[in-house]
C-alpha positions in Angstrom: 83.5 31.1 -116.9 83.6 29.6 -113.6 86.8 27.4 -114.8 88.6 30.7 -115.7 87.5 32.2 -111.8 88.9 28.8 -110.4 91.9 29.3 -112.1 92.6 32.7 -110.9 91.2 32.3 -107.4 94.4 32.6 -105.0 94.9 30.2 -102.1 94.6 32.0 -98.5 97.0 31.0 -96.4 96.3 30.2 -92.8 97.4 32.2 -90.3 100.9 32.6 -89.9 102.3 31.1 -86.2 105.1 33.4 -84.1 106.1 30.8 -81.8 104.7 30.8 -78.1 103.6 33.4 -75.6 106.6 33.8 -72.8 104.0 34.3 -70.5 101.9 31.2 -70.9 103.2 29.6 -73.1 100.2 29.7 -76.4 100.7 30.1 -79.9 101.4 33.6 -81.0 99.2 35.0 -84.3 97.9 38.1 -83.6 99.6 41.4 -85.0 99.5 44.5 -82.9 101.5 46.2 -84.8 104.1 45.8 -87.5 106.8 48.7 -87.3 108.6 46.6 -90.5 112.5 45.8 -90.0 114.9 47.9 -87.7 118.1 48.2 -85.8 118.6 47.6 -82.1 117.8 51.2 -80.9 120.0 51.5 -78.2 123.1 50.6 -80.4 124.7 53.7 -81.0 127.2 53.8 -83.5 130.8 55.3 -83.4 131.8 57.4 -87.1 134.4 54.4 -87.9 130.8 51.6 -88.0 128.6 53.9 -89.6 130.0 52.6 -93.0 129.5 48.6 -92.0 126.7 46.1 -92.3 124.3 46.8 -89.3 121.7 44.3 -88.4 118.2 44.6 -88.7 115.3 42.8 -86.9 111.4 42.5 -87.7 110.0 44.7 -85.1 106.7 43.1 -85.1 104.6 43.3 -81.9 102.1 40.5 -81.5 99.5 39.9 -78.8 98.4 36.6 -77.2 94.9 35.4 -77.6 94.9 33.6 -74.2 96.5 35.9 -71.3 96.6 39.1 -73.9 100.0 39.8 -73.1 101.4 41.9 -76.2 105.1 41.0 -77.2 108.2 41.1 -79.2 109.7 38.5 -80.2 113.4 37.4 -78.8 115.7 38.3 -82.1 118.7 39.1 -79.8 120.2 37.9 -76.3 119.9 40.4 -73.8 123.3 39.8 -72.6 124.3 41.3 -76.1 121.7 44.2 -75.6 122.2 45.1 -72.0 125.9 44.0 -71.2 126.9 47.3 -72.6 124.4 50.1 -71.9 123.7 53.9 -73.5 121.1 54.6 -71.0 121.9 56.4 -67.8 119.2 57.2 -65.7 120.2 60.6 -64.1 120.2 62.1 -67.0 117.0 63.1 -66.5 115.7 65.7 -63.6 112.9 64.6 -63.3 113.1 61.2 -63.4 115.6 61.4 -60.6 113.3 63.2 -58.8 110.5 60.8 -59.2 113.2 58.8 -57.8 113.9 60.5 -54.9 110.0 60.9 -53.6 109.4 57.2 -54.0 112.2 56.5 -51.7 110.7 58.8 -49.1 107.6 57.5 -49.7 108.6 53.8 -48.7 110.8 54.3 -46.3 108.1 55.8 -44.3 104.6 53.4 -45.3 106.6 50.2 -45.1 108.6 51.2 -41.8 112.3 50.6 -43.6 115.4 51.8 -41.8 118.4 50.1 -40.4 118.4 46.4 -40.7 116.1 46.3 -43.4 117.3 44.8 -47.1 116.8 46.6 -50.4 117.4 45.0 -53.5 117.1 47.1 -57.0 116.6 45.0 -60.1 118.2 47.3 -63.4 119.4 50.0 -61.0 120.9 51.4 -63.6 123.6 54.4 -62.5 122.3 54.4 -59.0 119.9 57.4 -59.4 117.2 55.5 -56.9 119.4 53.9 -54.6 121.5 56.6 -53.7 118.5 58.1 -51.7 118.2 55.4 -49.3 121.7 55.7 -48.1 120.6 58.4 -45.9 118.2 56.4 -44.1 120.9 53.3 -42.8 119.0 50.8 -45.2 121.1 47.9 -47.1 120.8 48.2 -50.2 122.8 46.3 -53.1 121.7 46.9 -56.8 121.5 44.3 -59.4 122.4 45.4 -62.9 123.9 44.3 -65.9 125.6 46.8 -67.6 129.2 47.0 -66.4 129.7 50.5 -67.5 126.2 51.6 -66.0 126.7 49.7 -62.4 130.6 51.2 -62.4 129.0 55.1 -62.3 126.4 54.0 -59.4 129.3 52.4 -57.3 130.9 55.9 -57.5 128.0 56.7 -55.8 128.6 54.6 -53.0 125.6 52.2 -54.1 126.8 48.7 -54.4 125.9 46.6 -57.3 126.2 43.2 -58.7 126.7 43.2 -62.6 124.6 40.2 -63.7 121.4 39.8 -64.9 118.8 38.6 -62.9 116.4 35.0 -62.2 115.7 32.6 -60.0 119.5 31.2 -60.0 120.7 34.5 -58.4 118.1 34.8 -56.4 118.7 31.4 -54.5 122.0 32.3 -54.2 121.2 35.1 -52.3 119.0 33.4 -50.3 121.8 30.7 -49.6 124.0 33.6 -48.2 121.2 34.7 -46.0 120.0 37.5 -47.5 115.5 37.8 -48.3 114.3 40.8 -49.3 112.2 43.2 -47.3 111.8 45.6 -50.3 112.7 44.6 -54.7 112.4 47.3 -56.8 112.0 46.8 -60.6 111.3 50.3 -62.3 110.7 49.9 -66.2 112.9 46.0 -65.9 110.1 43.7 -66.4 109.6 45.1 -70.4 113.4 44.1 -70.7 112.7 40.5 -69.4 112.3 37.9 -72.0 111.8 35.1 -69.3 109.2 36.2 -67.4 108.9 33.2 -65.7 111.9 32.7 -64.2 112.2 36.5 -63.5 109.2 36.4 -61.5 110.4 32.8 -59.8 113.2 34.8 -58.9 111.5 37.6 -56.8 109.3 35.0 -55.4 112.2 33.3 -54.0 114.3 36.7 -52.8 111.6 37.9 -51.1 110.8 38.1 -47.2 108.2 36.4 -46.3 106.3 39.8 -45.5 108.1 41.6 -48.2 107.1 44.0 -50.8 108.0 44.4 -54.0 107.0 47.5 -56.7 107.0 47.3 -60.6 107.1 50.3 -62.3 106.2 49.8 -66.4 104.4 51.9 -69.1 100.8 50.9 -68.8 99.6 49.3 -72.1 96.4 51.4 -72.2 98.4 54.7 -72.6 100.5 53.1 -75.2 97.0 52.5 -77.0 95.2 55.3 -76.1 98.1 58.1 -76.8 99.6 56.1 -79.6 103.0 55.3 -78.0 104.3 52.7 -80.8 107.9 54.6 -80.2 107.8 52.8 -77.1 108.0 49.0 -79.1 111.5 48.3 -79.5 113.8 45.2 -79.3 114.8 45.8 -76.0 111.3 45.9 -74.7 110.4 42.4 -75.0 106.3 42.8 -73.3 104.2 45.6 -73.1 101.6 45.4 -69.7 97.9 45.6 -68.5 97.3 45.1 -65.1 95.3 42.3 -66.2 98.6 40.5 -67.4 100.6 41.9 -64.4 97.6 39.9 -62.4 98.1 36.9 -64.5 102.1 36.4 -64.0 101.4 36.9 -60.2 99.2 34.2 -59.6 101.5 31.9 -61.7 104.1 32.5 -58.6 102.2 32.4 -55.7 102.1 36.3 -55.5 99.5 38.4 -55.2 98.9 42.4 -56.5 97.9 44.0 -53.2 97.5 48.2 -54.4 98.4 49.9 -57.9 99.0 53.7 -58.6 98.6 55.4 -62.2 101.7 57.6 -62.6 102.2 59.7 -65.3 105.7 59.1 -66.3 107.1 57.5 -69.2 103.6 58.5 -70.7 101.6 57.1 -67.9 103.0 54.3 -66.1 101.7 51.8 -63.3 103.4 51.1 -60.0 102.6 47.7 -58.8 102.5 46.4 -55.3 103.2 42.8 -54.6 103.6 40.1 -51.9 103.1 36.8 -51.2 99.6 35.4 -51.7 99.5 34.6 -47.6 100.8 37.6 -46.7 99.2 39.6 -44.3 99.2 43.2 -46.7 95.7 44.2 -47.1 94.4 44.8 -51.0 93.5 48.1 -52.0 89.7 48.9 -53.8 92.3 50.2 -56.6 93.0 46.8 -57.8 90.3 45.5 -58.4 88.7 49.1 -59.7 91.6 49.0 -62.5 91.1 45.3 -63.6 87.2 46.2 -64.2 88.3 49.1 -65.5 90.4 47.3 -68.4 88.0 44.5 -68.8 85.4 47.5 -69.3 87.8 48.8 -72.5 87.8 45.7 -74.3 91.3 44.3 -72.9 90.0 40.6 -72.8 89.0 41.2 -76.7 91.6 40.4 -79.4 89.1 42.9 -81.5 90.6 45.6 -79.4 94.6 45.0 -79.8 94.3 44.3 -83.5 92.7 47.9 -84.4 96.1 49.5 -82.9 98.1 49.8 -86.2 95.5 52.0 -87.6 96.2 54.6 -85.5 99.7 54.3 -86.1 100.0 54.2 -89.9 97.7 57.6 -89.9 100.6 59.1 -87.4 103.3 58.3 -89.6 101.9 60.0 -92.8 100.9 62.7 -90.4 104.7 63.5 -89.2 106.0 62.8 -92.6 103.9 65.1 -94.2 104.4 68.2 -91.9 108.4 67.9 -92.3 107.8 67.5 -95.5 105.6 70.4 -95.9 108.7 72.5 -93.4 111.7 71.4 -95.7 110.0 72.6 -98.9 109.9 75.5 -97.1 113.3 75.6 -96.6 113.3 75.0 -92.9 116.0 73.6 -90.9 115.4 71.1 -88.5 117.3 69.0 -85.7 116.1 66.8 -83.2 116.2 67.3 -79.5 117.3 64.2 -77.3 118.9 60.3 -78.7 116.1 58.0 -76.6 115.4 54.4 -77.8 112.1 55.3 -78.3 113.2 57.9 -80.7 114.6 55.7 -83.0 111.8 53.5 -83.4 110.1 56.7 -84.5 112.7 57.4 -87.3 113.7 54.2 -88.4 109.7 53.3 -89.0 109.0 56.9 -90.7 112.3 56.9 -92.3 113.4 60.0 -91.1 117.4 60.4 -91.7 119.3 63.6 -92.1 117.3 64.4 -95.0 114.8 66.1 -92.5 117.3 66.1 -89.0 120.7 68.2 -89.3 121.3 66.6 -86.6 120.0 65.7 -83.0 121.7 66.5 -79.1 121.8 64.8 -76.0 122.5 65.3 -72.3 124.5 62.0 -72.2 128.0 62.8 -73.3 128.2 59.1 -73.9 126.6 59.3 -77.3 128.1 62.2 -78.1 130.2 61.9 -81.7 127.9 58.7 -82.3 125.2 58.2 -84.8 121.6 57.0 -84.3 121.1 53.5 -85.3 119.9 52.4 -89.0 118.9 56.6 -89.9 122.7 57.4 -88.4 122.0 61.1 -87.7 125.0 62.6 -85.8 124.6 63.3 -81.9 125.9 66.4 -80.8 126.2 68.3 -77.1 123.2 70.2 -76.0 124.9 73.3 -77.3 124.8 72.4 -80.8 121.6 73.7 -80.6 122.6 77.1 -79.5 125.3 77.3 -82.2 123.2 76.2 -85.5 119.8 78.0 -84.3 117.6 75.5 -86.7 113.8 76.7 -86.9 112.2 73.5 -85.6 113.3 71.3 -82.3 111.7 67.7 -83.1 111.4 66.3 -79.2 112.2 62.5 -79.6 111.4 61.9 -75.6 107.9 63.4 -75.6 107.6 62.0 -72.2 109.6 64.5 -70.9 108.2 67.2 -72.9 107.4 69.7 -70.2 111.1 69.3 -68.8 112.8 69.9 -72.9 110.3 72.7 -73.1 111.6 74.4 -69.9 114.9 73.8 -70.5 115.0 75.4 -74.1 112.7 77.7 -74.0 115.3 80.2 -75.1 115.3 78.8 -78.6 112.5 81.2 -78.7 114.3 84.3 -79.0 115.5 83.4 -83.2 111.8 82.0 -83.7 112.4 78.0 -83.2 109.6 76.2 -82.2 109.2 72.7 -81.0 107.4 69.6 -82.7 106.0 66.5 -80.7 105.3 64.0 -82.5 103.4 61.9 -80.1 100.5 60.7 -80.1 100.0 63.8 -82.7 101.6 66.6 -84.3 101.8 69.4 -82.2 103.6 72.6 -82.6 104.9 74.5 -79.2 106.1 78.6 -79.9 108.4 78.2 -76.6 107.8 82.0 -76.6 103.9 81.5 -75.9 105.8 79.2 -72.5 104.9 81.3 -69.0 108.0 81.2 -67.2 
């Protein structure tokens, strides 16, 4: 009897190694969650490509046992992601808005004005730079998508297409030109060499300098279920703890931190040198304790995530199931990267969406990648009157809500599929 066990007994293998955290540089084991294979989500496909072998990528996120940074893996070059760009950041109200009050909001607590230099790292279309103008600051953006930086120069904002590191950074600095302000809003998740990114900064920057990170705060991807968020192009996902780490590697130090609640609730960052004379806000240290206090320097605590997510998926899947039997029509609202993860991991192609719209007349006539649902105008919407609006950027939920509420008046309502399902009647919307 104990022969026949032996003989059916299956070897375990060991665990399986991912290569090296970009952060510090340990072996990678631990799953955070495994969204299977899928397309690069900002590669929007023209009709005449639909038809044509697209690539697929394991979109596997994994989290580091030593500095707990979680991470995708490098499948792709970023100079083929980001050399050509779908994603224009004034797209969005309210984003540009959020924009807008931040520059106020430096200009005035870190005294900047004529004579000082501002450097933008992704500027993207210009949407924050174009509010300093006004105030006689320098400002030059640094961005690598030549069809992106071309609409913020007809802005009047200047901009260098190329990526940036420590190589441009010295060349900068060889020209004469430090930094009394770098902005990076939502760059460092694009970054797959952290390192020299950060190097980079440390170099450009005056020696009483500031700069500001703006990125999706890990904790709200956990705690809301954000997996849409995990995409190719997002290479790291952050703590403050791992923000904290990546400083002190480069001789700079986290001085205050706000919670913001874009993107799903975000984290702006405030560095400088480490001898710098900026005094460190209580928040800092109040945050770190905070997300030590959660669990975020136990690997226990990152490896539960994809329970959560698998539930979510069955969830959606089920309730547009459930509509379609019904004989519902549905489209989506919105064409965001993060909506794609969504639909490539639930599988959701035109079998449930007619179609989705978009602001962006960009992506317009294209087709989402791997589900290829069609992207129409806005007014598609209007036209086909479907009975369910699926919102692919929940994190500007309150803004689609607002904006469509008139989808009301023939009965539509509006699903979010983040971090649950939820069903909005626009009609039960005070105006």
């Amino acid at each position: 009897m104990n022969a026949m066990l032996e003989k059916r007994s299956i070897a375990m293998p060991g665990a399986v190694q991912y290569g090296c955290c970009r952060l510090c540089g340990a072996s990678l084991s631990k799953t955070f969650v495994n969204l299977g294979m899928s397309p690069l989500c900002e590669s929007f496909l023209p009709a005449s490509e639909i038809d044509k072998m697209e690539p697929y990528f394991p979109l596997h996120a994994l989290v580091c046992e030593q500095c707990f940074l979680v991470q995708v893996r490098e499948y792709v070059q970023p100079d083929h992601i980001f050399s050509e760009y779908a994603y224009f950041s004034s797209y969005s109200d309210s984003w540009v808005e959020h924009a807008r009050q931040y520059c106020e909001m430096v200009v005035g607590r870190f005294g900047l004005g004529a004579g000082s230099e501002v450097f933008e790292i992704a500027s993207n279309d210009g949407y924050l730079l174009q509010h300093l103008l006004p105030f006689g600051v320098s400002v030059l953006g640094i961005e690598p998508a030549a069809n992106v930086a071309e609409a913020a120069r007809r802005k009047n904002v200047p901009t260098l297409v190329e990526f940036f590191g420590s190589a441009l950074a010295r060349r900068l600095v060889s020209e004469g030109r430090r930094a009394d302000l770098i902005i990076g809003n939502n760059v460092l998740a694009q970054v797959p060499d952290l390192n020299d990114f950060t190097a980079g900064m440390s170099v450009l920057l005056a020696p009483a300098g500031v700069i500001t990170l703006e990125f999706p705060h890990l904790e709200r991807l956990m705690v809301e279920n954000q997996f849409d968020t995990i995409y190719h192009e997002h290479f790291s996902y952050f703590s403050l703890l791992t923000i904290d780490w990546l400083a002190r590697r480069h001789r700079l130090r986290i001085f205050d931190v706000e919670q913001l609640a874009t993107h799903g609730g975000s984290l702006r960052v405030y560095l400088c040198h480490d001898e710098s004379r900026h005094g460190t806000s209580s928040r800092v240290d109040e945050l770190l304790a905070h997300e030590r206090k959660i669990g975020f320097e136990n690997i226990e605590s990152y490896t539960q995530f994809a329970t959560k997510v698998h539930r979510t998926k069955r969830q959606l899947l089920s309730f547009l199931v459930e509509c379609k039997e019904k004989g519902a029509r549905i489209c989506g609202y919105g064409a965001p990267g993060k909506g794609n993860t969504l639909l490539n991991y639930c599988g959701i192609g035109t079998d449930f969406l007619e179609f989705t719209v978009d602001r962006n007349p960009y992506k317009h006539g294209r087709y989402t990648p791997g589900m290829h649902i069609p992207i129409y105008p806005v007014s598609a919407i209007d036209e086909f009157q479907p009975d369910f609006l699926l919102i692919l950027p929940w994190n500007l939920k309150s803004e689609i809500v607002k904006q469509m509420r008139h989808v009301g008046s023939w009965g539509c309502k509006m699903i979010v599929p983040i971090p649950d399902v939820e069903v909005i009647n626009p009609r039960d919307i005070e105006t």
